[in-house]
N, C-alpha and C positions, 0 to 999 in steps of 0.2 A: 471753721466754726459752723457756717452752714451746712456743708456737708454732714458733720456729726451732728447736729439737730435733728435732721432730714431723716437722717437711718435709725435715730429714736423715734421718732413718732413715726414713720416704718416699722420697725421691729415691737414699738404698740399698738399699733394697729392689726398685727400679723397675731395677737399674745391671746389666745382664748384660755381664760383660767380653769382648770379642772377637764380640759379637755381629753386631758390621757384617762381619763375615768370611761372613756369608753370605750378603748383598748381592752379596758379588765373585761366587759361583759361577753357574753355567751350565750348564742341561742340556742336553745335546745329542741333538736325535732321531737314535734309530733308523732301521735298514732296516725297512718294514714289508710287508708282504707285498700285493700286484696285486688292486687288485677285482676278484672275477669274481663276475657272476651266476649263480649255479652252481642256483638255484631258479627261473631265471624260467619253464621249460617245466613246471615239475611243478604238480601240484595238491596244494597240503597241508590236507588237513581240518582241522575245528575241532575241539576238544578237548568231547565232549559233556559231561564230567561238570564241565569248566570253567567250561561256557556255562549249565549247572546251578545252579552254587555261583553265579556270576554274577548270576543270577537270584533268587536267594534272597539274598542279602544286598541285590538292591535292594528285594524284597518287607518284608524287614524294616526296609529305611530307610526307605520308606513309611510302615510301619506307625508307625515312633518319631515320624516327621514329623508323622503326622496326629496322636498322641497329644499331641503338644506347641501344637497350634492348638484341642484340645478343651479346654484348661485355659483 
C-alpha cells in the first residue's frame, strides 16, 4: 500500500500538463547575413600581454604538475 502511494505521488510529481505542446513547435531560421572575408588581406597582431598571461599560467601548470610527481 506504500509502495503504491509512493509511485503516485512519483508519477505526479514527474506529470507536467500540456508539456507535449512543445514537441509541436518549430523554429524557423532566420535571414543571416553573406560571408565575407573582410580580414583575409590584413595582418592582425598577437596580443603581447595575452601571449604573456599565456605563458605564465602554463609556467605555473608546470610547476603544480611537477609538484604532484614529487610526492
Amino acid at each position: 500500500e506504500q509502495q503504491k502511494l509512493q509511485s503516485l505521488i512519483l508519477a505526479l510529481l514527474n506529470f507536467n500538463a500540456g508539456f507535449n505542446s512543445y514537441n509541436t513547435q518549430l523554429l524557423i531560421d532566420g535571414v543571416f547575413y553573406e560571408d565575407k572575408g573582410i580580414y583575409l588581406d590584413k595582418d592582425i597582431p598577437d596580443n603581447q600581454r595575452g601571449l604573456r598571461n599565456g605563458l605564465a599560467n602554463e609556467i605555473l601548470h608546470n610547476k603544480l604538475m611537477d609538484l604532484q610527481w614529487q610526492k
